[in-house]
ROMARLO-708439 format. One record per atom (N, C-alpha, C): residue in one letter; chain; x, y, z. Coordinates in nm, 2 decimals. Layout:
a	A	X	Y	Z
...
END
This chain:
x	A	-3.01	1.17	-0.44
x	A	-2.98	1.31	-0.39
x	A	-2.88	1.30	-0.28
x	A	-2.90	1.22	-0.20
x	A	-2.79	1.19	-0.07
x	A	-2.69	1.19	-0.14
x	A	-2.67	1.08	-0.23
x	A	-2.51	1.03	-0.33
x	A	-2.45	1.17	-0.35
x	A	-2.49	1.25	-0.42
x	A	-2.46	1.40	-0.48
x	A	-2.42	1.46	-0.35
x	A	-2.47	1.49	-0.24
x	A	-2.46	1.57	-0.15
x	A	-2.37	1.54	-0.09
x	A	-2.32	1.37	-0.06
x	A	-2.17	1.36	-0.01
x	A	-2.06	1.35	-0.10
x	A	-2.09	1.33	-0.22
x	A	-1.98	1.39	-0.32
x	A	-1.94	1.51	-0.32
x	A	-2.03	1.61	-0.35
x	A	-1.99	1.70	-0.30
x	A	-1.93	1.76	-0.21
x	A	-1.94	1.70	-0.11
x	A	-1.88	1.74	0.05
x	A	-1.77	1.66	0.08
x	A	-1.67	1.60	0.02
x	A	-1.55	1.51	0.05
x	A	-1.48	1.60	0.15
x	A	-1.43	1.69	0.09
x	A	-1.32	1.74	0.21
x	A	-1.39	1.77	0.35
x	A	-1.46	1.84	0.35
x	A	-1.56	1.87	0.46
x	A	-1.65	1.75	0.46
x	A	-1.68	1.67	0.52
x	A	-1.80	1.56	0.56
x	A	-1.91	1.61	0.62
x	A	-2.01	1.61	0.61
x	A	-2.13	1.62	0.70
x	A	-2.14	1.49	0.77
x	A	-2.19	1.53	0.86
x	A	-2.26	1.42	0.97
x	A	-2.39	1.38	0.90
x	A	-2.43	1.25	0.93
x	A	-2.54	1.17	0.84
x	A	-2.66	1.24	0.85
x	A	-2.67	1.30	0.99
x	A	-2.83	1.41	1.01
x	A	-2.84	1.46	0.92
x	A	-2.72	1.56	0.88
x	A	-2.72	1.69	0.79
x	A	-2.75	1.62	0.64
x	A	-2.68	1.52	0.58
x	A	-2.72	1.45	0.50
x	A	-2.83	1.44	0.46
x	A	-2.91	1.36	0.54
x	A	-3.04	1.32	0.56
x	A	-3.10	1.43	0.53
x	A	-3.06	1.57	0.63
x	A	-3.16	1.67	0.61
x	A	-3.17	1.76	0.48
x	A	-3.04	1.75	0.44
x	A	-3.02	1.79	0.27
x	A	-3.13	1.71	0.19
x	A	-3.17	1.60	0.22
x	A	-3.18	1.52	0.14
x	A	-3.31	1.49	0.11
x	A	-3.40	1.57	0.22
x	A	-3.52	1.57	0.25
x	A	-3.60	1.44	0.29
x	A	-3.52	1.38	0.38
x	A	-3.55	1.26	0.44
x	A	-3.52	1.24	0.63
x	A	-3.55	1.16	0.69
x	A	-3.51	1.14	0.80
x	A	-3.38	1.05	0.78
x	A	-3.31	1.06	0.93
x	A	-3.19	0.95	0.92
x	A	-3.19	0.83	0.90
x	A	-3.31	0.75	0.99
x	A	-3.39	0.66	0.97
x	A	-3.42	0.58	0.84
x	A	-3.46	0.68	0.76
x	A	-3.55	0.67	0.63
x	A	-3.39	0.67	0.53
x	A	-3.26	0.77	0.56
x	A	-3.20	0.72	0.45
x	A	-3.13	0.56	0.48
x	A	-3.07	0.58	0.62
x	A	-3.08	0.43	0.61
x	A	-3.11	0.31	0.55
x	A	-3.20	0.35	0.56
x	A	-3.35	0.19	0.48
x	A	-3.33	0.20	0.35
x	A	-3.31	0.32	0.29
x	A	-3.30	0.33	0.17
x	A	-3.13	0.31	0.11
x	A	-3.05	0.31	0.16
x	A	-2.95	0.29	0.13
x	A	-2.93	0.12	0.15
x	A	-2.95	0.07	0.25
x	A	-2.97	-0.08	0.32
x	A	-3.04	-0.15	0.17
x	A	-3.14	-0.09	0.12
x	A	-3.17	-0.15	0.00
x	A	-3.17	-0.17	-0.14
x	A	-3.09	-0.02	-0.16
x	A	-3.07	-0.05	-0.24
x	A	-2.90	0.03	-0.29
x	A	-2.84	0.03	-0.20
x	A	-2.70	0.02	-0.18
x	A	-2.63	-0.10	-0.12
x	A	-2.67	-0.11	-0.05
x	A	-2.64	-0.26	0.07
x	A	-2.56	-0.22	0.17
x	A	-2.52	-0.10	0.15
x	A	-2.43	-0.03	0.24
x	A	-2.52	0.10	0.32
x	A	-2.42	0.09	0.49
x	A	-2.50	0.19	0.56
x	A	-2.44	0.36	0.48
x	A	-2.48	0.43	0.51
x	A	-2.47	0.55	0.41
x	A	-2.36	0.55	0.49
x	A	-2.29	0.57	0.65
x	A	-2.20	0.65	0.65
x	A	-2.05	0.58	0.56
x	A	-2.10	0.47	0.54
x	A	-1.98	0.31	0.51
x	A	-1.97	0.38	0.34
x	A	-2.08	0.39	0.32
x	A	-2.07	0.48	0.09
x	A	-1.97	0.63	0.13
x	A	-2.04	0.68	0.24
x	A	-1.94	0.83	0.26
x	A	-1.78	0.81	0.27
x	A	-1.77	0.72	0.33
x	A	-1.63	0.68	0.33
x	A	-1.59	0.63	0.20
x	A	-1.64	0.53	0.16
x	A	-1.62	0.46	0.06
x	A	-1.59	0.58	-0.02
x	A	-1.67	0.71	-0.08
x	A	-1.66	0.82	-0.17
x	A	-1.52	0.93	-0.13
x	A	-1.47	0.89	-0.02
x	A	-1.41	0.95	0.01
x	A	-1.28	0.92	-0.02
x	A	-1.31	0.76	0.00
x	A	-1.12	0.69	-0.04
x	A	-1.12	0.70	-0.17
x	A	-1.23	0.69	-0.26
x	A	-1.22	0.68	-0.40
x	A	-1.17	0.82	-0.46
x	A	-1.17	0.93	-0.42
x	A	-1.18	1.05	-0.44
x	A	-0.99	1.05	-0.41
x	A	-0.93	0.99	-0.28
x	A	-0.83	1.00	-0.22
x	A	-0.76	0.92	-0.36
x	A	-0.81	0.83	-0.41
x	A	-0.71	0.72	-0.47
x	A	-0.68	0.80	-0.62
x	A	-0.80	0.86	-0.65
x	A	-0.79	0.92	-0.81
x	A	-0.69	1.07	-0.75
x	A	-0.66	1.09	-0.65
x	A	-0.60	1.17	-0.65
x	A	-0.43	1.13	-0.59
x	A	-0.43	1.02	-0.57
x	A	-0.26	0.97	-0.54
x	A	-0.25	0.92	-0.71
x	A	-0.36	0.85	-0.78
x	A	-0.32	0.82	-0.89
x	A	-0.28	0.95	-1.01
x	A	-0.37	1.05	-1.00
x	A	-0.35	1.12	-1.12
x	A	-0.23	1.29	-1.05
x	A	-0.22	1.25	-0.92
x	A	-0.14	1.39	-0.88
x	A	-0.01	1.33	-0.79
x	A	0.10	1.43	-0.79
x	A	0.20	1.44	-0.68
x	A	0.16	1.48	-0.61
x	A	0.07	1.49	-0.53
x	A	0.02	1.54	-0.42
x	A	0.09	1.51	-0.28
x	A	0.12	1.54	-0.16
x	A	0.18	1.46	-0.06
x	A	0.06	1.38	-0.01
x	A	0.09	1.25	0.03
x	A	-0.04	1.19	0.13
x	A	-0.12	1.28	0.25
x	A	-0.08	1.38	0.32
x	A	-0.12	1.43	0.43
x	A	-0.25	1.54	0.35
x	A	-0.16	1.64	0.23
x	A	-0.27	1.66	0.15
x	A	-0.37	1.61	0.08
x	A	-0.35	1.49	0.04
x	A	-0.45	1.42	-0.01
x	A	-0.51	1.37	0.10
x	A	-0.51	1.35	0.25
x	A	-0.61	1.31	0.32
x	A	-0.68	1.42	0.39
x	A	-0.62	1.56	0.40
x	A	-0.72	1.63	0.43
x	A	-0.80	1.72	0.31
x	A	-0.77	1.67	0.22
x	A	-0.88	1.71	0.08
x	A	-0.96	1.58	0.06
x	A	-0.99	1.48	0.17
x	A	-1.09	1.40	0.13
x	A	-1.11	1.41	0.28
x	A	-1.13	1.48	0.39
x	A	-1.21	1.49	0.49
x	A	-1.17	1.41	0.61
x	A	-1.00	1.35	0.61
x	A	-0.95	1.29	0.72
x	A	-0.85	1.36	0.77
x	A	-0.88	1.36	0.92
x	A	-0.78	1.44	1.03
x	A	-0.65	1.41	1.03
x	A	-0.57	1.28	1.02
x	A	-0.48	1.26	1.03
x	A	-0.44	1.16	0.90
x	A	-0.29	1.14	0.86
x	A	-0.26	1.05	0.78
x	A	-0.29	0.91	0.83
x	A	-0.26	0.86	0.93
x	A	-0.27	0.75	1.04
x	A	-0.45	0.66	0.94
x	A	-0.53	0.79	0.99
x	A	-0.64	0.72	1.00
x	A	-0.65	0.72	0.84
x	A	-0.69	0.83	0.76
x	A	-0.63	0.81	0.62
x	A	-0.58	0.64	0.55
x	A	-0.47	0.65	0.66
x	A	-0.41	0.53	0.59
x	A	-0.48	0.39	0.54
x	A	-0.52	0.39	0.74
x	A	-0.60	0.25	0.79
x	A	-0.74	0.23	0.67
x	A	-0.76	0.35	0.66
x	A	-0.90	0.34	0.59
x	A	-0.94	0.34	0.40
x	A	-0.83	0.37	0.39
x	A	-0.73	0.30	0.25
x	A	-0.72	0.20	0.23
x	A	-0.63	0.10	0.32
x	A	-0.61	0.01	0.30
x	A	-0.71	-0.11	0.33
x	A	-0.80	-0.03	0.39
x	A	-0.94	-0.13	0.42
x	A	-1.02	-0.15	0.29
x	A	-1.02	-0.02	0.21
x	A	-1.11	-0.05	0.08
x	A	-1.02	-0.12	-0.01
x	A	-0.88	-0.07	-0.02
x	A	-0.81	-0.11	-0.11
x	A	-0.67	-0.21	-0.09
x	A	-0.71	-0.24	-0.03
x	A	-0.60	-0.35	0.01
x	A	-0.45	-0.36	0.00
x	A	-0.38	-0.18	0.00
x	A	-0.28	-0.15	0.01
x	A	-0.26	-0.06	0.07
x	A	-0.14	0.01	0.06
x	A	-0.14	0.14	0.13
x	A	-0.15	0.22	0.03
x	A	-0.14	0.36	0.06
x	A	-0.16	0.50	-0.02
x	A	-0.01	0.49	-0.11
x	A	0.07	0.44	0.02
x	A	0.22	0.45	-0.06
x	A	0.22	0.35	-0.18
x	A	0.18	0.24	-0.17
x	A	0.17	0.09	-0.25
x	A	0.09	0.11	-0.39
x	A	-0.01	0.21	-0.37
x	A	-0.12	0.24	-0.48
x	A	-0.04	0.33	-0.59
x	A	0.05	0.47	-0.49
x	A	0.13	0.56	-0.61
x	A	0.26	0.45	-0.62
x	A	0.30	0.37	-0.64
x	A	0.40	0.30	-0.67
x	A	0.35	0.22	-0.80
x	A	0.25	0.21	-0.76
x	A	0.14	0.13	-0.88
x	A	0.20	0.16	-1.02
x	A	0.13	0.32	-0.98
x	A	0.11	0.42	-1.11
x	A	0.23	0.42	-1.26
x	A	0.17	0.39	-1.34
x	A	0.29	0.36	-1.45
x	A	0.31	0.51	-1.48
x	A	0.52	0.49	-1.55
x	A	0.54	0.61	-1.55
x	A	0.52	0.67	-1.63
x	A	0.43	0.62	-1.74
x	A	0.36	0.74	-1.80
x	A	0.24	0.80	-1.81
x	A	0.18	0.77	-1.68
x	A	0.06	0.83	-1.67
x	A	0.07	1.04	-1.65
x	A	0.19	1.07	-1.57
x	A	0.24	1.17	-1.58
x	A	0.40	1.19	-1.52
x	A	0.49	1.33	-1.57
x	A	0.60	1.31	-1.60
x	A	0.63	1.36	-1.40
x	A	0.74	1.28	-1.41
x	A	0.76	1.32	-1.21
x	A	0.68	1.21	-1.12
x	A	0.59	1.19	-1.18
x	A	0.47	1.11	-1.07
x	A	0.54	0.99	-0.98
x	A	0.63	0.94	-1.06
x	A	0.68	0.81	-0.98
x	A	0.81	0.85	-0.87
END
């Protein structure tokens, strides 16, 4: 239920309370449950959901990067970036450069 509720919420983030409280659990309690059977602390999956959301959207759109980081819930490109390149081991720029040119026409 958590999972769903931060997918949902990419652009806008909740804070993990609110989460939690969606979720009909304490903070505490999603913790433990994430720790077990995620292995990740929830707010580290919220991010995680968030870059992945960011990446299918440099992959399948012209989007500008600044747009694509505040439709996944980051204030600035800066941090956007840093936080990209943490999951994915490039930049935003490096990932649409990726993209073969026929995935769509313009894209590259």
């Amino acid at each position: 239920m958590a999972m769903r509720i931060m997918e949902e919420n990419v652009e806008f983030p909740l804070a993990m309370d609110e989460v939690a409280r969606r979720a009909g659990v304490s903070r505490r309690q999603l913790e433990r449950l994430f720790a077990s059977h995620i292995g990740l602390p929830p707010v580290r999956h919220y991010l995680r959901i968030r870059v992945d959301h960011a990446k299918r959207l440099i992959e399948g759109t012209r989007m500008p990067f600044i747009d694509i980081a505040m439709a996944c819930g980051f204030l600035s490109a800066l941090h956007f970036a840093k936080c990209f390149r943490a999951f994915h081991g490039m930049s935003p720029q490096q990932c649409r450069a990726m993209v073969p040119a026929w995935v769509g026409p313009g894209l590259r």
